[in-house]
N, C-alpha and C positions, 0 to 999 in steps of 0.2 A: 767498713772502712777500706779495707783493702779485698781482692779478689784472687783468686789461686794462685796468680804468680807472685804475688804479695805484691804491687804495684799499687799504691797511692788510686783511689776512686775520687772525684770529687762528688762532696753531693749536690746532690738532683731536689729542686725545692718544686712541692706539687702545684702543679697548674691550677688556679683558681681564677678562671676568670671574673674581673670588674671591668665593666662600661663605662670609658669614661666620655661625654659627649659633650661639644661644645662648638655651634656655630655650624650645624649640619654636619658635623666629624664623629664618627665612633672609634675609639682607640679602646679595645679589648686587652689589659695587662692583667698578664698572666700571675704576677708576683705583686701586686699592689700588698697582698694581706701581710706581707712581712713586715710592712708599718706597728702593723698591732707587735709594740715593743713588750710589751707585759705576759702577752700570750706564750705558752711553754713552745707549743712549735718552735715558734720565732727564735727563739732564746737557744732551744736544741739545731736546729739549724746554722747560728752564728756560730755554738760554742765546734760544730762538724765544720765549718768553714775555717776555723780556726784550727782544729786538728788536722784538716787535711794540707791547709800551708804548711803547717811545722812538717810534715813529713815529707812534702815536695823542696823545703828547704834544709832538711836533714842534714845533707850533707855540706852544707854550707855552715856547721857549726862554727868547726875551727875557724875559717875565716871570719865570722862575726865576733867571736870572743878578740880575736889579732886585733881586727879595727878596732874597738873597744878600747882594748891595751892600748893602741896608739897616740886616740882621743886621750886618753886617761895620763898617758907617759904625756903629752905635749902641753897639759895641763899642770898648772901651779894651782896644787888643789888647794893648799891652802894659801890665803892670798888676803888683801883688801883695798877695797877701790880709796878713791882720792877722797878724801874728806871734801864735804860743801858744808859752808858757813851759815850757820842760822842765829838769830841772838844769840847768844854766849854759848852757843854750843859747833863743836866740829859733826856733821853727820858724817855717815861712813859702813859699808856692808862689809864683812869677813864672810869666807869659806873656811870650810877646815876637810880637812885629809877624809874621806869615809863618810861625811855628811851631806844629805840629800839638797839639804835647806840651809838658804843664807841666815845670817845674824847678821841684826841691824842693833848697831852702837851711836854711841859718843862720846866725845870728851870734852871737858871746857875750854876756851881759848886761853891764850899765854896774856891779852891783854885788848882792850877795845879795840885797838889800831891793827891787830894781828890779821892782816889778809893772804897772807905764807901758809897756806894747809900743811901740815904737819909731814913730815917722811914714814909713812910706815912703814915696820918690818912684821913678819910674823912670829918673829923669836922674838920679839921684843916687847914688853909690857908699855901698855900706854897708859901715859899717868892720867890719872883722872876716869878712866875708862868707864862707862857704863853700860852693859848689856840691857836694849832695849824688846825686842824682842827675837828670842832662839824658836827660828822656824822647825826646825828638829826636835823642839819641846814641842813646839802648838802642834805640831803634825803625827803624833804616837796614839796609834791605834785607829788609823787611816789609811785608806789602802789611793788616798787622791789628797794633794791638799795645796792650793791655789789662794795668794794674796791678794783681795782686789784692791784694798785701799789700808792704805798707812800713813798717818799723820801725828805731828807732835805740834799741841797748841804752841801758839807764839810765846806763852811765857813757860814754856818746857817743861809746864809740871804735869800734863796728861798726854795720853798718847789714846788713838783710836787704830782698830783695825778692823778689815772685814776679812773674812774666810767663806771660802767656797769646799767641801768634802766632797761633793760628785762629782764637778766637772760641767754641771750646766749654768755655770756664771753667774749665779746666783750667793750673795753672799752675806753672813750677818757679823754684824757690825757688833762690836766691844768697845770700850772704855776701860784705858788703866789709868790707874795715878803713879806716879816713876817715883815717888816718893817713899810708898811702901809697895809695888810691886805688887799690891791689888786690885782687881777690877770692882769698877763700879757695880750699879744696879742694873746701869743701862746696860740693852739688848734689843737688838733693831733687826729682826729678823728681814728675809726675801728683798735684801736692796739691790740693784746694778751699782759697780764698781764705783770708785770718785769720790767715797766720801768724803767731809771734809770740814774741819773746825771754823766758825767765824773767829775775823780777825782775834775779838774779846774771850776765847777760849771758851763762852756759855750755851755755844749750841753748836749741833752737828746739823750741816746740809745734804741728803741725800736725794737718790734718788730710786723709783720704783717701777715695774715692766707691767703693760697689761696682761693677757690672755696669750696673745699672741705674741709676748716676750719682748717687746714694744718699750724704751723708757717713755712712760709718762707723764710722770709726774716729780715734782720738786717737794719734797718735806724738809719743814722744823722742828727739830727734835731740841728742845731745853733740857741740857744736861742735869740729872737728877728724877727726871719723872718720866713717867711711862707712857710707852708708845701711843695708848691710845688721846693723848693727849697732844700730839704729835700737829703742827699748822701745816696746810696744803698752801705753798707759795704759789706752785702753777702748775695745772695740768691742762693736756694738750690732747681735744680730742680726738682730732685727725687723724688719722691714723696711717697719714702718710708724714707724717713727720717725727722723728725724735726728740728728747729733751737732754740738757745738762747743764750744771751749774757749778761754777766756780766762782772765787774771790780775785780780783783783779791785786796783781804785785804789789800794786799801792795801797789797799788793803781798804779802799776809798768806797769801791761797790763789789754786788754780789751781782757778776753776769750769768741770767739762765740765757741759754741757748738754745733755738727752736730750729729744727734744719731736717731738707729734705737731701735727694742729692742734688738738687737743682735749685732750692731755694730757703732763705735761712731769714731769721727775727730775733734779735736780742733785745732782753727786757733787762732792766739795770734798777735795782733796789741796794738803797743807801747802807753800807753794810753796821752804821750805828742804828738803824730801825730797821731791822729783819723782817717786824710783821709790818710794813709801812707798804705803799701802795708802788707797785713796779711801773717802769715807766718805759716804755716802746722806744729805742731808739730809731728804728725806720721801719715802720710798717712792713708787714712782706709785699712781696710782688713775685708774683710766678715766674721762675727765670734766673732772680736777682739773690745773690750769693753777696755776705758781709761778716764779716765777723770786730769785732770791737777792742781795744787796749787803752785803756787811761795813762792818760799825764799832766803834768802841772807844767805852765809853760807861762812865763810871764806871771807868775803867781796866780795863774788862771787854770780852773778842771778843763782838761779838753780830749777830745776822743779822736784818736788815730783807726783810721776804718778804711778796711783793705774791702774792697769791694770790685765789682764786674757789671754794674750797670750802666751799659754801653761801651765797657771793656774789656775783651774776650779774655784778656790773659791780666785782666784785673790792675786795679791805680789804686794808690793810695792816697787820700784826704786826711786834713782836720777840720775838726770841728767843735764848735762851746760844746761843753757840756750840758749847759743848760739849756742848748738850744740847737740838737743834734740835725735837726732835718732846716734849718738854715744854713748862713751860707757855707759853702765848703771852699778849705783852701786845700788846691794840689798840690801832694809834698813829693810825689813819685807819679808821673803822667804814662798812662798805657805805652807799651813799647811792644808792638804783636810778635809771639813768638818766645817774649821772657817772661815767663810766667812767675810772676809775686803769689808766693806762697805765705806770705804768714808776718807778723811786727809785731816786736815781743819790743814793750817799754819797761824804760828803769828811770829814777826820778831825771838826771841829768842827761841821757841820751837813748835812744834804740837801739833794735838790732831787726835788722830787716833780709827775712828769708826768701831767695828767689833761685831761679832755675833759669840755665842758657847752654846752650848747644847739650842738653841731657844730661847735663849735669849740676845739682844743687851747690849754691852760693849762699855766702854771707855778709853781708858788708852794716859798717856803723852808719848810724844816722841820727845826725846834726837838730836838734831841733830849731836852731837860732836861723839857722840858711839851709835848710834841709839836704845840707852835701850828703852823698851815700861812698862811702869809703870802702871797698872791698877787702875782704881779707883773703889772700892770693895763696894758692898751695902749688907746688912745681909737680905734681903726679901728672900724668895725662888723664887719669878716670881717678878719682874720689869720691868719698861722701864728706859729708861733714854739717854738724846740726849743733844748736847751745843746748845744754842740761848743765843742772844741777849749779842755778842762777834763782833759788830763792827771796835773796837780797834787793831792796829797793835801791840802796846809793853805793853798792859795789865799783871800789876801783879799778877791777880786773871782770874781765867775762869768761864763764865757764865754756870751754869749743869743745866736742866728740870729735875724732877726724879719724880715717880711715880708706881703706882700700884692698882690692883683691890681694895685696900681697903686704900691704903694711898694715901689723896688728890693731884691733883699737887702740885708738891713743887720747889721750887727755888735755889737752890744753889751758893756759890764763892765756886771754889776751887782753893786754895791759892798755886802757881808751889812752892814756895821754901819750905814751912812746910808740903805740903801737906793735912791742915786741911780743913772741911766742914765745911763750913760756913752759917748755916740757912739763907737764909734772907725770907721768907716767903713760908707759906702752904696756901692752898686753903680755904679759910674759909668755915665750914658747919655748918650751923646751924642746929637748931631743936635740941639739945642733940648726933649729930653724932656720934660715941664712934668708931673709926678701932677695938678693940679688941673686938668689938661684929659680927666683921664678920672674915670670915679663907676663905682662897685661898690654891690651891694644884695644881700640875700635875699628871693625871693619863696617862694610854697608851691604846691605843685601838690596834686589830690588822686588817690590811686589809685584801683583799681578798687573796692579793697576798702574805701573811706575812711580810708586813712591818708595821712597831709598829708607828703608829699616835700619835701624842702627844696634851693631851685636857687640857685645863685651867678650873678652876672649881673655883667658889665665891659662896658665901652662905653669910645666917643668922648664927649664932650661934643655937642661942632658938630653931629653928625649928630640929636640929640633926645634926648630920653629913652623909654626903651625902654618900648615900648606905647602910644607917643603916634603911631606909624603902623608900618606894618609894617616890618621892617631885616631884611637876610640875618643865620641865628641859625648859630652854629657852634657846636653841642650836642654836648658829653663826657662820657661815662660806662664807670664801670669795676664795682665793685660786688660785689667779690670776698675772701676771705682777709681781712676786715675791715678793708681799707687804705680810706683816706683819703683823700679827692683834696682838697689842702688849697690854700687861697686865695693861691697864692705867683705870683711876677712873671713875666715872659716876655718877653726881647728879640723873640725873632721873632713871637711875640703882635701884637705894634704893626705886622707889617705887614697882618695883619686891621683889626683898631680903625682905623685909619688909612685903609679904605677902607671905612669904614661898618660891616664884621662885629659882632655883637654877638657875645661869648663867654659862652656858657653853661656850667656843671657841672649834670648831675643828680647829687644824690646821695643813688644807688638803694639799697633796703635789697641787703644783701649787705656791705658796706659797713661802715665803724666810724665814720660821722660822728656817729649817735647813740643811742650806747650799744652795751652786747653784743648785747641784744635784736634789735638793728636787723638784726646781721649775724648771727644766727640765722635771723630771718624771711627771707633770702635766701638760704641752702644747702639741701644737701639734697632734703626732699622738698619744699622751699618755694622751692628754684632759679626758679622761673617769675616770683615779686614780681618779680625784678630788673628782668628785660624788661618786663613789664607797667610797672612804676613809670618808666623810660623813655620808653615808648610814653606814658606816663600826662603827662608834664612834655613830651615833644614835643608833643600834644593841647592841653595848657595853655596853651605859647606861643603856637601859633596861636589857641584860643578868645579869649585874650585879647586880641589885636591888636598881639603882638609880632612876628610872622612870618606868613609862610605856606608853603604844603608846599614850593612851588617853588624858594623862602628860606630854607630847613632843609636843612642837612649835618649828618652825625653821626659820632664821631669815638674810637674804642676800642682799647685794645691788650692782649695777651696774654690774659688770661682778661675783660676788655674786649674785645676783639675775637672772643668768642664772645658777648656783648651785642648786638656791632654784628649777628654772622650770624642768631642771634634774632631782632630785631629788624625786620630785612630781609623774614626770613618772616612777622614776625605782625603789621607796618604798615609795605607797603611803597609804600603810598602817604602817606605821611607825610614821604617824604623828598628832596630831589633827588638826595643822593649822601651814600655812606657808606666811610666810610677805614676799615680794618682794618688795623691793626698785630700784624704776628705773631699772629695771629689762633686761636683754642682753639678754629675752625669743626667739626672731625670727633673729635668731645670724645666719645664714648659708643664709639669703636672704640679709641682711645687709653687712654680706663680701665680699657678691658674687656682688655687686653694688659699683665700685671705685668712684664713684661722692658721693656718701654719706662722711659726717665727718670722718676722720682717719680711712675709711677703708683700705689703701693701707696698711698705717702703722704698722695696727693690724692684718696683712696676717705673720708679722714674730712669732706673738703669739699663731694664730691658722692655717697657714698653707691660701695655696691660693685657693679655691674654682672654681675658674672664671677659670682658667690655668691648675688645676692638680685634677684629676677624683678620685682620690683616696682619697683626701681631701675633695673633693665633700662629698663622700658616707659617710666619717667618719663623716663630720660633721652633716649631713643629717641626722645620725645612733642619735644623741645625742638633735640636738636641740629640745628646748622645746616645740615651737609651732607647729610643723611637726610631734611632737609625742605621742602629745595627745590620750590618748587610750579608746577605746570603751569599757564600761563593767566593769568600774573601778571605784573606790569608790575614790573619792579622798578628800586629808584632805580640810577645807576650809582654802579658802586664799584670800587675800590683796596682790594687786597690789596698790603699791603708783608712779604715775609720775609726770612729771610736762611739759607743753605745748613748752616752750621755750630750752628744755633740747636740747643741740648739740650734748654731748655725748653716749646717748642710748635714740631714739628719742621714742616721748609721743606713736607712731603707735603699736610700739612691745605688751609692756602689755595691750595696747587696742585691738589690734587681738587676744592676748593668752587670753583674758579674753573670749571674745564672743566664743571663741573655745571648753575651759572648761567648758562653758556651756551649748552647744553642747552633750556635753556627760553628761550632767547632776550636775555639781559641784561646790558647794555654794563658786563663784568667786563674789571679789568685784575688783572695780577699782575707785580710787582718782587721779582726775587729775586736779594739780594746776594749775589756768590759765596765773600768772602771777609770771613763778619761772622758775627756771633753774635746773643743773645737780644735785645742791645741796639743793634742795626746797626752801622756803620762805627764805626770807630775814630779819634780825631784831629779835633778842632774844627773845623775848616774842613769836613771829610770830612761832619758831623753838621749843620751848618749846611746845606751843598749838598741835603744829604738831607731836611734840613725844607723849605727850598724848592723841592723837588718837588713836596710833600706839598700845602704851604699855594699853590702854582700851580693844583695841581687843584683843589681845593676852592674856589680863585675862579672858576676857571673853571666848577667846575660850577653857582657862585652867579649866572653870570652877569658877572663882575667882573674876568673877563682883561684886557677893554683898558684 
């Protein structure tokens, strides 16, 4: 472990060469066999990658324990979210002071009409109360334990859940009765997440993953009998597509869902004939992206369907139900550039999710005259999204809302006055104050002249940013058209608080703005991403926000093949770069269809295995295949974790041994009992940020 000056060694993993060949290509990897997860090697090798971080981060104790305290001090541990209304019951989650895992409650309402959720305190007894499930009971004698699904039937006398103990998302499903606090017979082992009761509370709809971790299939489980009795509604053999299934608000049909990233088919079964025969609402077509919502309009079924055929940034239709691929009426006509994200129906109106200048919207809509009514927030950058809208004919719509400096918040927004309705902000302790921090958008520009668009939070007291240089703690993901959207961060504030400024790039790849955006980043146009990075790290410094030595960069999962990009193609740009579960050895992972969602993810980056041209491009960019001789690179943190299914623990454990190869102060954390998402349990996930946000100071400079 250590060598006569007593100085930290890291280990040396033995050179085993495998050939890998594809399209006249030989790639000889040195480290392929660290895959074999089960092999003692393998296992003695993470558990030394893991001893030798802790001792290169030794001295960074105290400060990890600080942040910790801080996270912990600025938290109202014990706490409860806002009650949402379900038949005669208030739902509603509690924390409590020391405990890992929420509890999930309820109470009854005060009367039919009661659409007022209730004031909670935590000193204070809620009448009616009842503990439905205590995650700190299910979770004793587990060293990992993840909720994937929890539901209480519509007439609130049973509850289901599924639990995941490793960490690879896999999870089985229970049955209680709330009545006496017993579980059923049923047990549904190996489901994906989602499960979920029909309307009638007499059956569970799940769903289950092939070989390659794949959901495939749709089952019926009739509550009372045993699995192997269990009806296959649909399975999907392609294996570029996934499945899932839900009950539509109206409670009218069960939509499965069939969808690539590029194209999608919903099948719609009457949810009073479960075993009855599904019926195609639009055939697929390669290309063509839909997804489906029911309403009753005119006392008529009719299907709201948000779609992109022949509309890059997607329109929205109606249509009979009876008679889906007839004619359509436009309720919202393509506008290039605002991307329609999503229409969520309730018996009397919608609510219609879209996206404009990068940033997400909501507006009501009108079923009689299809007006779209926005609901307008004064922040210059937000998020804001509906949850916890159960309810078919709700008077009030449940809003999330939020932003870099204003906590999560809560909202009712009331359809007939149109008012906001507080019902609760995120408490911070410690003296928090939003008006001591300022958020902004600035523009960077790419290589190719497209203007990037970067989100920026700060301190106050320390200046405004680009009025001298400040350590920049720069995030980019940039992938699968997600979003990295402008919401708050308790552990955030122990950067800002020592001067960090916090950045987002947000790189095409991305759905910040528009589809376009994340089209110019897949595929054969994978590279904008990096580049647009590289393009907005360059910017901060030109402009006299930062400089290299004051630059961290900071990515995960398909972001954390950003960061290994990144590394190779400006590594003097950076001082240090954090990898989260990291997609580093990305062109050997696609080019292998038995791995997790590799087929799936050939419509994101193109097919390796099939087409030579996709070969070389991805060849040209991955991170572990490009590691360069001669080259100073910043230091970095690989974080993994041993159970992850989605970018397996092998990747960052090859790129690490690689980069040090060439010389470069590479760490690697690898959790032994976590998955995609790392540790499990609040506390567990806090401890784990401040490791993270330790290094990163220290590599700014900023440990003492």
């Amino acid at each position: 472990m250590t060598d006569t000056d007593a100085r930290p060694v890291p280990p040396v993993a033995a050179r085993r060469l495998t050939a890998r060949t594809h399209h006249g290509d030989t790639f000889d990897d040195p480290y392929e066999w660290l895959r074999a997860k089960d092999d003692a090697d393998v296992v003695a090798h993470l558990e030394a990658e893991n001893a030798y971080t802790d001792a290169r981060t030794a001295h960074l104790a105290s400060l990890r324990d600080e942040i910790f305290g801080e996270i912990k001090a600025r938290t109202l541990e014990t706490d409860l979210s806002v009650p949402a209304r379900r038949g005669e019951w208030w739902y509603y989650g509690r924390t409590i002071a020391g405990a890992q895992y929420g509890i999930q409650c309820r109470a009854p309402l005060r009367s039919p009409d009661d659409w007022t959720p209730p004031q909670l305190s935590p000193d204070v007894a809620v009448p009616g109360e009842q503990i439905l499930f205590d995650g700190n009971v299910e979770a004793e004698g587990t060293d990992f334990f993840s909720l994937g699904s929890f539901e209480v039937s519509n007439d609130g006398t049973r509850m289901l859940y599924g639990v995941d103990v490793a960490g690879d998302e896999r999870y089985t499903v229970r049955v209680r009765d709330l009545a006496t606090g017993e579980n059923l017979v049923d047990e549904i082992p190996g489901t994906f997440s989602g499960a979920t009761f029909s309307p009638d509370g007499r059956f569970i709809v799940y769903t289950t993953v092939d070989d390659a971790w794949r959901p495939d299939t749709v089952w019926l489980h009739e509550i009372g009998t045993g699995v192997d009795a269990d009806v296959k509604l649909f399975h999907e053999p392609d294996e570029r597509y996934w499945v899932g299934a839900d009950f539509t608000r109206s409670d009218r049909y069960l939509v499965i869902g069939v969808g690539s990233s590029i194209t999608s088919e919903e099948r719609l079964i009457d949810a009073d004939d479960l075993r009855g025969e599904a019926r195609v609402v639009w055939p697929r077509r390669e290309g063509v992206e839909y997804s489906v919502d029911h309403a009753v309009v005119g006392g008529e079924d009719v299907l709201y369907i948000l779609h992109n055929d022949g509309a890059l940034d997607f329109e929205l239709v109606r249509v009979a139900a009876s008679d889906p691929e007839g004619a359509r009426e436009t309720v919202i006509a393509h506008r290039p550039g605002e991307r329609l994200l999503g229409v969520d129906t309730f018996r009397d109106w919608g609510v219609v999710a879209y996206r404009r200048d990068g940033l997400a919207r909501l507006a009501l809509l009108s079923y009689g005259d299809g007006a779209v009514t926005e609901i307008t927030f004064d922040e210059p950058l937000y998020s804001v999204g509906t949850g916890g809208n159960p309810e078919w004919a709700p008077p009030v719509l449940r809003v999330g809302y939020g932003s870099f400096v204003t906590p999560g918040t809560v909202y009712d927004y009331v359809i007939d006055t149109g008012e906001l309705l507080l019902r609760k902000r995120q408490p911070v302790l410690g003296g928090f104050d939003p008006d001591d921090y300022g958020q902004a958008r600035a523009w960077a520009t790419a290589d190719d002249g497209t203007r990037v668009p970067v989100s920026l939070v700060w301190k106050r007291s320390f200046g405004e940013p680009g009025s001298s240089p400040r350590p920049v703690h720069l995030y980019g993901y940039g992938s699968y058209e997600h979003s990295i959207e402008p919401g708050f961060s308790v552990p955030r504030l122990s950067l800002l608080d020592r001067g960090v400024v916090f950045a987002v790039a947000h790189v095409r790849g991305g759905g910040e703005m528009g589809r376009q955006w994340y089209e110019d980043g897949k595929l054969q146009s994978k590279r904008n991403t990096f580049t647009d990075f590289v393009a907005v790290g360059r910017h901060l410094v030109a402009s006299g926000y930062t400089t290299p030595d004051r630059l961290v960069a900071e990515g995960g999962s398909a972001g954390g093949l950003l960061m290994g990009a990144v590394a190779n193609l400006a590594p003097e740009l950076f001082a240090g770069i954090l990898a989260d579960v990291p997609f580093v050895d990305a062109l050997t992972t696609i080019l292998d269809p038995s791995l997790p969602l590799t087929v799936i993810e050939w419509d994101e980056w193109g097919d390796p295995l099939h087409d030579a041209d996709v070969y070389a491009y991805m060849k040209s960019y991955s991170p572990y295949e490009n590691v360069r001789d001669g080259v100073r690179y910043p230091r970095i943190l690989a974080v993994t974790s041993l159970n992850d299914t989605r970018v397996l623990y092998v990747e960052p454990a090859k790129w690490v041994q690689r980069l040090r190869e060439v010389g470069a102060d590479a760490l690697l954390k690898c959790e032994m009992v976590a998955g995609h998402g790392g540790v499990s349990g609040r506390y567990n996930a806090w401890r784990e940020r401040a490791f993270e946000l330790a290094w990163l100071l220290d590599v700014l400079g900023l440990a003492e």
